[in-house]
C-alpha positions as a printed NumPy array, in Angstrom:
array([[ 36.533,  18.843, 108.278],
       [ 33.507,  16.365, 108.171],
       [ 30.358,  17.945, 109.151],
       [ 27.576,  15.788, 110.977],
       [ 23.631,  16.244, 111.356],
       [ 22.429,  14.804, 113.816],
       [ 18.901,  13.973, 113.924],
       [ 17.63 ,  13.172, 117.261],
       [ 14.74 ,  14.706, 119.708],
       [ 15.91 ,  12.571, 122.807],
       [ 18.733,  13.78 , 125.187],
       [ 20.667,  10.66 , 125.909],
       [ 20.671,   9.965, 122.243],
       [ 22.288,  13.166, 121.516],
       [ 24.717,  12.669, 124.36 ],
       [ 25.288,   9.714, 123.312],
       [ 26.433,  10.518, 119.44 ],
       [ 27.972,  13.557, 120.49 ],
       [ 30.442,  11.747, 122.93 ],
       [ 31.31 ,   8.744, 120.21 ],
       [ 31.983,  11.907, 117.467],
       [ 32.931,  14.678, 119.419],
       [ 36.578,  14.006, 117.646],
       [ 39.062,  16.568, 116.32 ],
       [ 38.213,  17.664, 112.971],
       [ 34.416,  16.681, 113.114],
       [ 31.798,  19.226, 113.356],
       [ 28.692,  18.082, 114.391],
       [ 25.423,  20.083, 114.439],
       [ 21.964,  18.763, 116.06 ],
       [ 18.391,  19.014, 114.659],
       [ 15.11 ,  17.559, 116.505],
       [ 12.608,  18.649, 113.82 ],
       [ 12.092,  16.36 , 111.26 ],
       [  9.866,  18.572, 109.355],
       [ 12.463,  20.731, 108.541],
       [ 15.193,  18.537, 107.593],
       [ 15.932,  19.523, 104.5  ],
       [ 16.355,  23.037, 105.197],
       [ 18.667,  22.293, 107.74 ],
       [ 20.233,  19.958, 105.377],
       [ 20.618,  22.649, 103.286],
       [ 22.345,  24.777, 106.002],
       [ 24.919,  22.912, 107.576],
       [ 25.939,  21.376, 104.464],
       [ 26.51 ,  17.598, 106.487],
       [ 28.424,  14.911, 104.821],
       [ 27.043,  12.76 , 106.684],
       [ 23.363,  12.405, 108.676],
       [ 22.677,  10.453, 112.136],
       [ 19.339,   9.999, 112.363],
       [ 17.289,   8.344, 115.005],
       [ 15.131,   5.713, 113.968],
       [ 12.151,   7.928, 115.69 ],
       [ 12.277,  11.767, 116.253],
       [  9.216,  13.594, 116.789],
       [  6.184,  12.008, 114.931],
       [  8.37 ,  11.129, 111.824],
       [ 10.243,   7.655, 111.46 ],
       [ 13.884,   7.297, 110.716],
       [ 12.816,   5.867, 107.034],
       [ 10.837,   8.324, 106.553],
       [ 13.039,  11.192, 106.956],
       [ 15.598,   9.134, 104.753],
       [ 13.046,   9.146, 102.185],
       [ 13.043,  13.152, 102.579],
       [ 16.251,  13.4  , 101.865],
       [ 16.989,  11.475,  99.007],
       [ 13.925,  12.754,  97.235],
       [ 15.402,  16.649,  97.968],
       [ 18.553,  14.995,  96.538],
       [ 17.215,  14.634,  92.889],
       [ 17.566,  18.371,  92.998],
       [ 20.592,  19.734,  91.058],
       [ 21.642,  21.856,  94.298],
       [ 20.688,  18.957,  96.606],
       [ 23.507,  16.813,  97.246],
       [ 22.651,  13.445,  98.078],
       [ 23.885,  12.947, 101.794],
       [ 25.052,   9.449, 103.219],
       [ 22.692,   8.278, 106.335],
       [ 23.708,   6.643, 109.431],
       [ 20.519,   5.218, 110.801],
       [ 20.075,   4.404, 114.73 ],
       [ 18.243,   1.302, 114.924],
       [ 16.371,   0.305, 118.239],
       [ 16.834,  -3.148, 117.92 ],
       [ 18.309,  -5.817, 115.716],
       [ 15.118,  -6.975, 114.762],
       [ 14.818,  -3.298, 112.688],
       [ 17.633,  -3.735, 110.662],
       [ 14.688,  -4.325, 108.276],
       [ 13.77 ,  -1.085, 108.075],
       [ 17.845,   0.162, 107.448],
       [ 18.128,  -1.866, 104.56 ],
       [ 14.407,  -1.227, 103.251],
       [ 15.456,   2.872, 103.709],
       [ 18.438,   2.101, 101.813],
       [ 20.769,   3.917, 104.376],
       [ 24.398,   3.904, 104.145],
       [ 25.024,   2.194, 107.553],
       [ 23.231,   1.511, 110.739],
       [ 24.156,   0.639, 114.164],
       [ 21.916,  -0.511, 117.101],
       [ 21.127,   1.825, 120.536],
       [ 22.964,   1.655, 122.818],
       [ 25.304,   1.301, 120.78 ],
       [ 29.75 ,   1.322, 121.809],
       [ 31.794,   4.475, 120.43 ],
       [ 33.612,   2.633, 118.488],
       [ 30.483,   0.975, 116.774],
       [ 29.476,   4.693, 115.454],
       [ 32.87 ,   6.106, 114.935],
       [ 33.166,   2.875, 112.801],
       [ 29.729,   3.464, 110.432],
       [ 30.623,   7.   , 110.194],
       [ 34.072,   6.63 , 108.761],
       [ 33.045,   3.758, 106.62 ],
       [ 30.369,   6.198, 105.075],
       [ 33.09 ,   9.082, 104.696],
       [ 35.296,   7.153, 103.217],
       [ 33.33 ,   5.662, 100.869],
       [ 34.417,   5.795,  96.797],
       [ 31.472,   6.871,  94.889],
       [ 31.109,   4.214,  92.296],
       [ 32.682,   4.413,  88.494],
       [ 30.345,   5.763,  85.935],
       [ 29.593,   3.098,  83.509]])
């Protein structure tokens, strides 16, 4: 059963990502305080994140940043980010965060459900 933090401080946000994932199978757990990501990270166990490109006082690339520094810990895994962009023109930022996917508020179910399976799905690459 995929498990999915989401990272967001705004309602309609939430309500938003809740009613494009809120699918059989999926658990999905919210979080609105960036500042303790990482233990809530280390909590819920997420295979994926959602995180809004601003919660709280703390960017989107920021809080990426958080966790894939925690991740260089051997009993941090390193957890794929969705990234919720609130425009094209920060698509920037996405690909400077080096996030697994992004899509763009508002965004259509079907956008999100897309990103997220993409990132579940993903093959880890071969060693060399």
């Amino acid at each position: 059963m995929p498990k999915i933090l989401v990272v967001a401080d705004t309602p309609w946000v939430k309500n938003d990502v809740h009613a494009a994932l809120s699918l059989p199978g999926f658990e999905i757990t919210d979080h609105d305080d960036p500042r303790t990501l990482v233990e809530a990270a280390t909590e819920h166990a997420p295979d994926v994140a959602v995180i809004d490109l601003q919660v709280a006082a703390m960017g989107g690339m920021a809080m990426a940043r958080v966790l894939k520094e925690a991740a260089q810990a051997p009993d941090f895994p390193e957890i794929p980010i969705v990234l919720l962009l609130d425009r094209s023109a920060d698509t920037f930022l996405a690909k400077r965060a080096a996030v697994a996917a992004w899509v763009i508020k508002p965004f259509e179910t079907a956008e999100l459900r897309s990103a997220v399976a993409v990132v579940l799905t993903e093959e880890p690459a071969p060693s060399p």
